[in-house]
C-alpha positions, 0 to 999 in steps of 0.5 A: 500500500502507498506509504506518504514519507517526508523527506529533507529542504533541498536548500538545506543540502543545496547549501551544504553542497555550495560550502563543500565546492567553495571549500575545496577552492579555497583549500587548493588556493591557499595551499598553492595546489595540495592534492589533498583537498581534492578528495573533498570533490566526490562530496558536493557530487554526491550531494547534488545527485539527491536533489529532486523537484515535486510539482503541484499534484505531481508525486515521486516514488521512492525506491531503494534497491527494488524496495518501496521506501514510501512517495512524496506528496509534497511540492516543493525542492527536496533532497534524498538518499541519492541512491533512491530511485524516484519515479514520478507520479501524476496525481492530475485529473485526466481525460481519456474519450476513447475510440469508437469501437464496433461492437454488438449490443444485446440484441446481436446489431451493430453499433459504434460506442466509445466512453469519456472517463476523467480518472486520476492516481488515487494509490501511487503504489499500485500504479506503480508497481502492482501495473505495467504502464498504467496510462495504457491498463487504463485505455484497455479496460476502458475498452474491455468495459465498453464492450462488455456495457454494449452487450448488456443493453439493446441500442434501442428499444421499438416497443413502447409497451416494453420497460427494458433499459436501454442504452440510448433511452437509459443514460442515466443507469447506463453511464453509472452501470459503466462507472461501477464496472470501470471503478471495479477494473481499475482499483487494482491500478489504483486508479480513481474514477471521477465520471465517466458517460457514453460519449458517442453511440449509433448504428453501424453504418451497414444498418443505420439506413434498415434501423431509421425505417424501422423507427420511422414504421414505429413512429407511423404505427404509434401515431397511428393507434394514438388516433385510434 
């Protein structure tokens, strides 16, 4: 699980770093070039190797030889044990409006879809490690859910007398079934889902012409028995 740790000022060090340089300068020059003051030079080096920058809702991740050492939150300049890796984290809200894929819906018709998910990093840990590229896991089971929504609901729904939910007449029901089966698949990232709707949605351009007849006939046979 993510652990948030604090870590040292980077002015502190970067002070620290600047006296070291300026001591072996005045050491060589005043001892007319002894040699031994150069073995100080390795030490602002070495400091200068721990100095990282956090930008607001950004994170790094801290690794010591392949162990989790915890991820710094805060923003600002800081300085760490300089054989930490830190690999950076965005904690950005983000938009992702997918392809439109083709698909078929309950009944076997078929339409093109796509999803618009705004998500952002809620656990670094499991986004760095317990996923490879999360950004790509993401977009797969972005599409793996859409898919999965089209084949759970009619594209439409013909007969009036019929309450089935459907995906153009059910929206509402439809974008929060999408949003419950996203947030599921995309815990494990720890990945947050902040919204997420059906962004487009339409026959197929084979049966676009048969289907607005269809719903033409119905609308003339609705009109029809209304009148009766």
């Amino acid at each position: 699980m993510e652990k948030e740790i604090k870590v040292a000022n980077g002015y502190v060090y970067l002070t620290l770093a600047l006296f070291s340089v300026l001591l072996v300068l005045v050491g060589f020059i005043v001892t007319q070039g002894n040699p031994r003051f150069l073995i100080l030079v390795p030490f602002p080096v070495f400091i200068a190797t721990g100095f990282f920058i956090v930008n607001p809702n950004s994170s790094k991740v801290l690794v010591l030889f392949g162990a989790y050492k915890g991820t710094v939150k805060d923003n600002g300049f800081f300085w760490a044990n300089p054989f930490f890796s830190k690999q950076k984290v965005s904690l950005r809200a983000r938009n992702f409006d997918s392809e439109r894929v083709k698909v078929n819906d309950k009944i076997g018709n078929p339409i093109l879809i796509n999803v618009i998910l705004v998500w952002k990093v809620r656990d670094t840990f499991k986004a760095a490690f317990d996923v490879d590229k999360y950004e790509e896991f993401v977009r797969v089971q972005s599409d793996a859910a859409v898919r999965k929504l089209a084949d759970s609901y009619s594209c439409d729904n013909f007969d009036d007398s019929q309450s089935e939910i459907t995906l153009r007449s059910g929206m509402d029901e439809v974008n929060e079934a999408l949003e419950n089966e996203l947030t599921e698949r995309l815990t494990m990232a720890g990945i947050k889902v902040m919204e997420a709707r059906i962004g487009y949605l339409a026959y197929a351009p084979e049966i676009a012409s048969s289907m607005l007849k269809r719903q033409q006939a119905v609308a003339i046979v609705a009109a029809r028995k209304k009148n009766c």
